[in-house]
GUMAR-352899 format. One record per residue (C-alpha): residue in three letters; residue number from 0; x, y, z. Coordinates in Angstrom, 1 decimal. Example, Ala and Ser with C-alpha at 12.3 -4.5 7.8 and 13.67 -1.06 7.14 Angstrom:
2
R  resn  resi      xx      yy      zz
R   ALA     0    12.3    -4.5     7.8
R   SER     1    13.7    -1.1     7.1
This chain:
340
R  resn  resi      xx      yy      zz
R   UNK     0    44.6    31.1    50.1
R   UNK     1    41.5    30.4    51.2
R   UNK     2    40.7    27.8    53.8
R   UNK     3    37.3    26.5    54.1
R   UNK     4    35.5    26.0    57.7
R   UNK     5    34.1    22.4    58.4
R   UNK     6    31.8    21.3    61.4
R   UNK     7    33.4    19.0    64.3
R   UNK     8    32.0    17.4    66.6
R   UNK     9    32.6    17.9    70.6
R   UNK    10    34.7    14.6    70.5
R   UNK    11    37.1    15.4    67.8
R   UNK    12    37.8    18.6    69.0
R   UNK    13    38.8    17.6    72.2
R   UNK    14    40.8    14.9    70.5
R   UNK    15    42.5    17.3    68.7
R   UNK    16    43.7    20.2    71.1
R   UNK    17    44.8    16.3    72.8
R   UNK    18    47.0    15.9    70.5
R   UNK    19    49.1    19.2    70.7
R   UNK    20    51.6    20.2    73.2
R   UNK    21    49.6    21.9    76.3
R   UNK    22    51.8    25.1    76.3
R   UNK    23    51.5    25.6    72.5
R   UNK    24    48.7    28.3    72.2
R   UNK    25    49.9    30.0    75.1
R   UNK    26    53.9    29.6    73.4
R   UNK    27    52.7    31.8    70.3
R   UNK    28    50.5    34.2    72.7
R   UNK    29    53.7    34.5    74.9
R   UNK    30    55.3    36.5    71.8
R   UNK    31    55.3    40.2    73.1
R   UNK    32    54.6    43.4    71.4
R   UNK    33    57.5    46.2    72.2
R   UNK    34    55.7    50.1    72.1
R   UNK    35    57.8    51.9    69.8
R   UNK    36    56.4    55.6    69.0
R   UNK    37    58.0    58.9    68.6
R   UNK    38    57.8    62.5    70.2
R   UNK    39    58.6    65.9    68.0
R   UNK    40    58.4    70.1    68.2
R   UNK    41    58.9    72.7    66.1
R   UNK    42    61.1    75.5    66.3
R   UNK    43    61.4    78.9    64.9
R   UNK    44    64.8    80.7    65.9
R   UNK    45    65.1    84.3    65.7
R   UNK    46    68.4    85.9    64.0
R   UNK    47    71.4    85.3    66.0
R   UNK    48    69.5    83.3    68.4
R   UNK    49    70.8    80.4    70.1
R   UNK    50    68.2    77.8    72.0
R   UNK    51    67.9    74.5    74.3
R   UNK    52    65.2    72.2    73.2
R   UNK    53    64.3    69.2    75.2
R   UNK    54    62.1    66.2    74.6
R   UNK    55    60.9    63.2    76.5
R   UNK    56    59.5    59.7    76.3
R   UNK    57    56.5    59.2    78.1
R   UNK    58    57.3    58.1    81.7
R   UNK    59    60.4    56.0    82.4
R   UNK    60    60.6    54.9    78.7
R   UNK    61    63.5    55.0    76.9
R   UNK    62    64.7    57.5    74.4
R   UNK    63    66.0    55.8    71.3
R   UNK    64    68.1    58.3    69.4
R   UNK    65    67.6    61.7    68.7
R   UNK    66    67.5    64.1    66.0
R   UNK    67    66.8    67.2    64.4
R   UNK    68    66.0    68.6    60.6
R   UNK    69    67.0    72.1    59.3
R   UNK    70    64.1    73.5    57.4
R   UNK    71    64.7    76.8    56.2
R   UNK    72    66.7    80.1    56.7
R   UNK    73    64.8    83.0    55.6
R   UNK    74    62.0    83.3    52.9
R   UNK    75    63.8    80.9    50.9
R   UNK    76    65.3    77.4    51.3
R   UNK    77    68.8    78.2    51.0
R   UNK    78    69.6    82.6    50.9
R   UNK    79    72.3    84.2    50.7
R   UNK    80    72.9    86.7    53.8
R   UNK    81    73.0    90.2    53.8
R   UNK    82    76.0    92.0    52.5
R   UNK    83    77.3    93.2    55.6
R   UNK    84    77.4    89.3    56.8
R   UNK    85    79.8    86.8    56.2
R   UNK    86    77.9    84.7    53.8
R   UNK    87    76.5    81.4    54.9
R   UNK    88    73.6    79.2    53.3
R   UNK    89    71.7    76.8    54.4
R   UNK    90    74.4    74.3    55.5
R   UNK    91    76.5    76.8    57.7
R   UNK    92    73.4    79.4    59.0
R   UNK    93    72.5    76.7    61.7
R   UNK    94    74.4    74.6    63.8
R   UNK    95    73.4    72.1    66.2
R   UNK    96    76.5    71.7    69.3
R   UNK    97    74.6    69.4    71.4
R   UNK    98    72.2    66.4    70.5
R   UNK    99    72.1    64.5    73.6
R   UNK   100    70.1    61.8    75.1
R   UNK   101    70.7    63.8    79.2
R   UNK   102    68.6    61.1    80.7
R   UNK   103    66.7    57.6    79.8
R   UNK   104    63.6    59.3    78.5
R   UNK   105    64.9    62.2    77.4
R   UNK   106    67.5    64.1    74.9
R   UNK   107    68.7    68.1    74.9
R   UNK   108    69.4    69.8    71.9
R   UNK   109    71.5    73.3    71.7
R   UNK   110    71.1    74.4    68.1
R   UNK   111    72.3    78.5    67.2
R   UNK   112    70.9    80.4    64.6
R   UNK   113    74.2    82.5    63.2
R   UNK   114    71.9    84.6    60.5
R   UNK   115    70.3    87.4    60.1
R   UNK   116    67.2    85.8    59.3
R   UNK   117    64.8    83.5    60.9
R   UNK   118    65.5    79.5    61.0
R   UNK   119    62.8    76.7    61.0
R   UNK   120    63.9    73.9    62.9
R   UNK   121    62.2    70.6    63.8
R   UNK   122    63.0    68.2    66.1
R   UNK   123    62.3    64.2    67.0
R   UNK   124    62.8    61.7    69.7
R   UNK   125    62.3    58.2    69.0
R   UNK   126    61.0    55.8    71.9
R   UNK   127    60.9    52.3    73.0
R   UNK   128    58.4    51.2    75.5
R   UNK   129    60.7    50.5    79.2
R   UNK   130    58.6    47.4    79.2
R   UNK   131    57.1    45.4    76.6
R   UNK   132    52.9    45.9    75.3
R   UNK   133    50.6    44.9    78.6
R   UNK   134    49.4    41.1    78.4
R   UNK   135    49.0    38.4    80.8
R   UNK   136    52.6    39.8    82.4
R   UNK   137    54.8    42.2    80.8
R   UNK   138    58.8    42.4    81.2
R   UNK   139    61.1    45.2    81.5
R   UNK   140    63.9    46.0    78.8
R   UNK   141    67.3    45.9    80.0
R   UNK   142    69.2    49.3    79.6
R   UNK   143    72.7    50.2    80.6
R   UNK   144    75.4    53.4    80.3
R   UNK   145    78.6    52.2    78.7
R   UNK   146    81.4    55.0    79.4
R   UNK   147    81.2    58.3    77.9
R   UNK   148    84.6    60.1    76.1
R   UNK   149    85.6    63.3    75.9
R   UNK   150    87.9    64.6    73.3
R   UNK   151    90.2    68.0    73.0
R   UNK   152    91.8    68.5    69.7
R   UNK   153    95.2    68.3    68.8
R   UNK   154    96.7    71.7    66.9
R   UNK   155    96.3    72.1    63.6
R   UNK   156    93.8    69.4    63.5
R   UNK   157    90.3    70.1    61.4
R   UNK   158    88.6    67.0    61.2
R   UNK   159    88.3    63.4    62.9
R   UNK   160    86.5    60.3    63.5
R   UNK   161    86.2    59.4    67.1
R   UNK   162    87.5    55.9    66.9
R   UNK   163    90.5    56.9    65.0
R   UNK   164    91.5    60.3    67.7
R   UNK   165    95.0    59.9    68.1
R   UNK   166    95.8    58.4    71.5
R   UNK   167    92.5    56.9    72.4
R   UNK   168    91.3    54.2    68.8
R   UNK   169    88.8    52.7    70.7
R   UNK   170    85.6    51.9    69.7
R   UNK   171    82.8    53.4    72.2
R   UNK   172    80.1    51.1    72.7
R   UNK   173    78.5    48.0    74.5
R   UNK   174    79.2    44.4    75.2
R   UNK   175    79.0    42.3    72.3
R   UNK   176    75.5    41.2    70.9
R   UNK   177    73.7    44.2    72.1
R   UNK   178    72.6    47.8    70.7
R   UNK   179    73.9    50.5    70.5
R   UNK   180    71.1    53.4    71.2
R   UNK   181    70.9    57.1    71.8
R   UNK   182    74.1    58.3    70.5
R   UNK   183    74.8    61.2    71.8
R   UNK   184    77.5    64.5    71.4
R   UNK   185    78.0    67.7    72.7
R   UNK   186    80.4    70.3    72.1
R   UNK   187    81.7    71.7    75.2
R   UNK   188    83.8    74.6    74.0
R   UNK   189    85.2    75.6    70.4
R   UNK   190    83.5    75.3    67.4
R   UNK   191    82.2    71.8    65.7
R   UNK   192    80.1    70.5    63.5
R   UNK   193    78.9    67.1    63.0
R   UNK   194    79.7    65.3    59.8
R   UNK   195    79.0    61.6    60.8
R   UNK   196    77.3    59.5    63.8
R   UNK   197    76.9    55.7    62.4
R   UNK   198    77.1    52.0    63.8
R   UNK   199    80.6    50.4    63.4
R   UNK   200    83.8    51.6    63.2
R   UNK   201    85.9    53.7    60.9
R   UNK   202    86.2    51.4    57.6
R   UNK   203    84.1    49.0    59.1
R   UNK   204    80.9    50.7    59.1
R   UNK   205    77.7    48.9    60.0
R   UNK   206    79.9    45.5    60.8
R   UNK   207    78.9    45.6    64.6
R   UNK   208    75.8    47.7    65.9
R   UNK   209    77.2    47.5    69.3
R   UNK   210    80.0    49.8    68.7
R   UNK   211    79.4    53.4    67.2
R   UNK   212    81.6    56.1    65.3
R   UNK   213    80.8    59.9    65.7
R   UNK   214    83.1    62.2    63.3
R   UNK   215    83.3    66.0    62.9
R   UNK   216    84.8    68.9    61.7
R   UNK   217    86.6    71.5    64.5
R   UNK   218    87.7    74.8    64.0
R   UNK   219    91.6    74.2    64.8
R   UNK   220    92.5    75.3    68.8
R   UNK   221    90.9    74.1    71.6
R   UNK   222    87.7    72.7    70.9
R   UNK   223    86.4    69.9    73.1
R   UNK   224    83.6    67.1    72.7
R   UNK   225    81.9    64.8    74.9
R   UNK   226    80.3    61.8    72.9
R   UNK   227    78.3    58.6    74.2
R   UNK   228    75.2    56.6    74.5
R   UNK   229    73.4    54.2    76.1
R   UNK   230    72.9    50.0    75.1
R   UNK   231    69.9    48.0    75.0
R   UNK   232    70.7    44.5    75.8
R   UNK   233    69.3    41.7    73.1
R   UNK   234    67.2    40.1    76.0
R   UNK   235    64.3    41.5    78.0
R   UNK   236    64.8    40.7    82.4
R   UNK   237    63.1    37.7    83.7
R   UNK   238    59.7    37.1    85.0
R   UNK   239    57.4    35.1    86.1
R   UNK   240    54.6    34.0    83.6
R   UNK   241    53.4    31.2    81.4
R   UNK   242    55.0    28.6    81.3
R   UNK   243    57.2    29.5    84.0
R   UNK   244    59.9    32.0    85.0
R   UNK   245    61.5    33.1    81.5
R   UNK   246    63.0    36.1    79.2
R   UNK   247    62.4    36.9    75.6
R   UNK   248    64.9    38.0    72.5
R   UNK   249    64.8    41.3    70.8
R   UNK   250    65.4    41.4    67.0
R   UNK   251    67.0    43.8    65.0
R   UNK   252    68.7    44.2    61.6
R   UNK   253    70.3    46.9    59.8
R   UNK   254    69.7    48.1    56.4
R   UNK   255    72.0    50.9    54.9
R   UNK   256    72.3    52.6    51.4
R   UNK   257    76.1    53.8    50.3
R   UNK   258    76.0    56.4    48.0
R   UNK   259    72.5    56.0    46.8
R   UNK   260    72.3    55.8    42.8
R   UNK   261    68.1    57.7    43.4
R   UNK   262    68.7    60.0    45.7
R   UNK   263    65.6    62.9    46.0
R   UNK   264    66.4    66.3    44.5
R   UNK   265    64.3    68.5    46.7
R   UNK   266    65.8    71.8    44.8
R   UNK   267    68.3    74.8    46.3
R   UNK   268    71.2    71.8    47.0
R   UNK   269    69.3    69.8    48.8
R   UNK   270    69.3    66.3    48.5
R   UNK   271    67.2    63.3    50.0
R   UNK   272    67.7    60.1    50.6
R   UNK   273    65.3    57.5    52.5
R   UNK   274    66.0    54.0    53.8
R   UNK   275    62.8    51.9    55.0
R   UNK   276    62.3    48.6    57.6
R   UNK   277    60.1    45.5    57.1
R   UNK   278    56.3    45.9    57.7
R   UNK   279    57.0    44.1    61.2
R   UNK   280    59.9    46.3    62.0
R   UNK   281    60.2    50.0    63.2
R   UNK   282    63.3    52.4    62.2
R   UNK   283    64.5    53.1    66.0
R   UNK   284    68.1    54.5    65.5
R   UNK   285    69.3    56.3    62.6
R   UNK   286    73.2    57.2    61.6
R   UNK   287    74.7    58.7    58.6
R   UNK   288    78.3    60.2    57.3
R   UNK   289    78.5    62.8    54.8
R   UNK   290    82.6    63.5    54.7
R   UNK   291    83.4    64.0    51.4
R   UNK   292    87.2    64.5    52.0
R   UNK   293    86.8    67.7    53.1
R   UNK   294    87.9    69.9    56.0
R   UNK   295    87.0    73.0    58.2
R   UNK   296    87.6    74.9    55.9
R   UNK   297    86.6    73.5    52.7
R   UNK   298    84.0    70.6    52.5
R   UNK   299    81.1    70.7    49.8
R   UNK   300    77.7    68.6    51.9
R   UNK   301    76.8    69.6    55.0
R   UNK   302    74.6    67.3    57.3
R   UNK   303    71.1    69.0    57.6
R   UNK   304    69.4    66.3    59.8
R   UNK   305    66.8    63.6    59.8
R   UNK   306    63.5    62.6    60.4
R   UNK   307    61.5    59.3    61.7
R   UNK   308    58.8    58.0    59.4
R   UNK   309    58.7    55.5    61.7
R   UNK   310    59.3    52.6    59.6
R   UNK   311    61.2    54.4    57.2
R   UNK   312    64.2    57.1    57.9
R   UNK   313    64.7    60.3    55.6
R   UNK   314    68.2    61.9    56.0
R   UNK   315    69.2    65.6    54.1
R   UNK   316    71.9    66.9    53.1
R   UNK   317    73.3    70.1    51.4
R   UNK   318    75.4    70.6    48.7
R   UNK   319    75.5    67.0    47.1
R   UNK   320    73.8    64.1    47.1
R   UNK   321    76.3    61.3    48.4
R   UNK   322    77.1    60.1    51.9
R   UNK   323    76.5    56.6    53.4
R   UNK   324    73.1    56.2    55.6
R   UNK   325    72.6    53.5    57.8
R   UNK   326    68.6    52.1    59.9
R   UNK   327    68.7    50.4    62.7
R   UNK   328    65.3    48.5    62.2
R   UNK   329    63.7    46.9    65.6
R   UNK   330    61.2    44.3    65.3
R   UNK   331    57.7    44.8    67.0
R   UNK   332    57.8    41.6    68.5
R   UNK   333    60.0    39.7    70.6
R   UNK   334    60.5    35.7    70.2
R   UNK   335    58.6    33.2    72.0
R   UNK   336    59.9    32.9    75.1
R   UNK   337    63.2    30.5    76.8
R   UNK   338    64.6    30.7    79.7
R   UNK   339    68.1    31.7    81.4
């Protein structure tokens, strides 16, 4: 709609910025914009290479989640090996055993190339500013370690959910209300592969984004995991600034696609599926679970990664096109502010 400009005069201008609240202009402009971006690299492994890839936020900010997309074995999407090779495809030729966020700004990924063959690899970080866009004052974003769990398991065993390991049916997370952010694993020694890192718990996925649920499958013996994170809390810290010392909300939402009825054939087994935020909103953490009752030994989609566009999130997978996929989508704003 249109609206039409009209002359005033001095008098009935001033009459009518009288007649508002004197902190309402400077309520709205107190609204803050957060700095939400991303970092990425390419990788090309060599055959039977195994490599440790870092990437950082600028500065002190902080590393949202972390992630990595297989691209290609070989000259073609998905070979076969060589004869002499066990053969593997696309799914098993490349394994990621570490995708973790080591410091506030930063996450370390260990990915090995068990072919013959060259591997493309790419890898993302997304980040959130440590304090919100510059303006008349700025404040920082509050960002804490919840405890970390390590995992051995038990003979026999082949696959698991980390909030239903025998012994320990926790749920790893943060206090209620905030965010679960930069989930995190690494496999310490044995042989693992990651079939599922989402918000929620085991049969309550996406319920409670302040909780989150890593699963795998393991190579029965002793194989042992460390998983974790880190937790944004839902309110910025205090500051000084119009109208007086105060703190602002952070919005967020989920949105999450089970078993998507369109999901993108990309050709050679791979599948595509893509989830995507409001026009206000970035796509800051990502999670997905591909378990298709399956095992070590026998399971048909294997989890090839994930990639930031930044408002949308595209997740592959090989050998089917199910699995459950799951946004965390972050508004650019914060609210007006109130005070603790």
């Amino acid at each position: 709609m249109r609206v039409k400009a009209r002359l005033v005069t001095g008098a009935a201008v001033a009459l009518s910025l009288a007649a508002l609240p004197a902190s309402a202009s400077a309520v709205t402009a107190t609204k803050h914009h957060l700095d939400m971006y991303k970092a990425e690299k390419h990788l090309t492994l060599g055959e039977m290479d195994t490599q440790t890839v870092t990437l950082s936020c600028n500065g002190s900010d902080i590393a949202a989640d972390g992630m990595w997309r297989v691209d290609e074995v070989g000259p073609y999407n998905a070979q076969l090996a060589d004869p002499d090779e066990t053969p593997w495809h696309l799914g098993t030729g490349v394994r990621v055993t570490q995708s973790e966020s080591t410091s506030i700004s930063t996450y370390t990924f260990k990915i090995e190339n068990r072919t013959s063959e060259n591997a493309q690899v790419k890898f993302w970080v997304t980040c959130i500013g440590e304090q919100t866009a510059a303006d008349t004052h700025r404040h920082k974003l509050d960002v804490y370690t919840p405890t970390w769990h390590t995992f051995t398991n038990g003979a026999g065993s082949n696959e698991f959910y980390t909030t239903q390991w025998p012994g320990d049916g926790s749920a790893y997370g943060c206090n209620p209300g905030d965010l679960f952010i930069a989930p995190s694993w690494r496999v310490n020694s044995g042989d693992a592969e990651s079939f599922a890192s989402y918000p929620g718990t085991v049969g309550s996925p996406g319920t409670d984004l302040s909780n989150w649920t890593f699963g795998f499958y393991v190579q029965p013996g002793a194989v042992d995991i460390t998983v974790g994170g880190r937790c944004l809390k839902r309110s910025t810290l205090e500051v000084n600034g119009f109208p007086k010392k105060h703190l602002h909300k952070l919005y967020w939402n989920l949105k999450t696609t089970e078993d998507p009825s369109a999901p993108f054939n990309k050709g050679n087994g791979v599948w595509e599926h893509q989830i995507s935020c409001a026009q206000d909103q970035k796509g800051l953490v990502g999670g997905y679970d591909v378990r298709n009752g399956g095992s070590w030994f026998s399971h048909s989609q294997y989890w090839l990664g994930m990639d930031p566009r930044i408002k949308a999130r595209a997740f592959k997978v090989y050998g089917g096109s199910g699995g459950n996929y799951y946004v965390v989508c972050v508004n650019d704003r914060t609210s007006r502010p109130f005070f603790g």
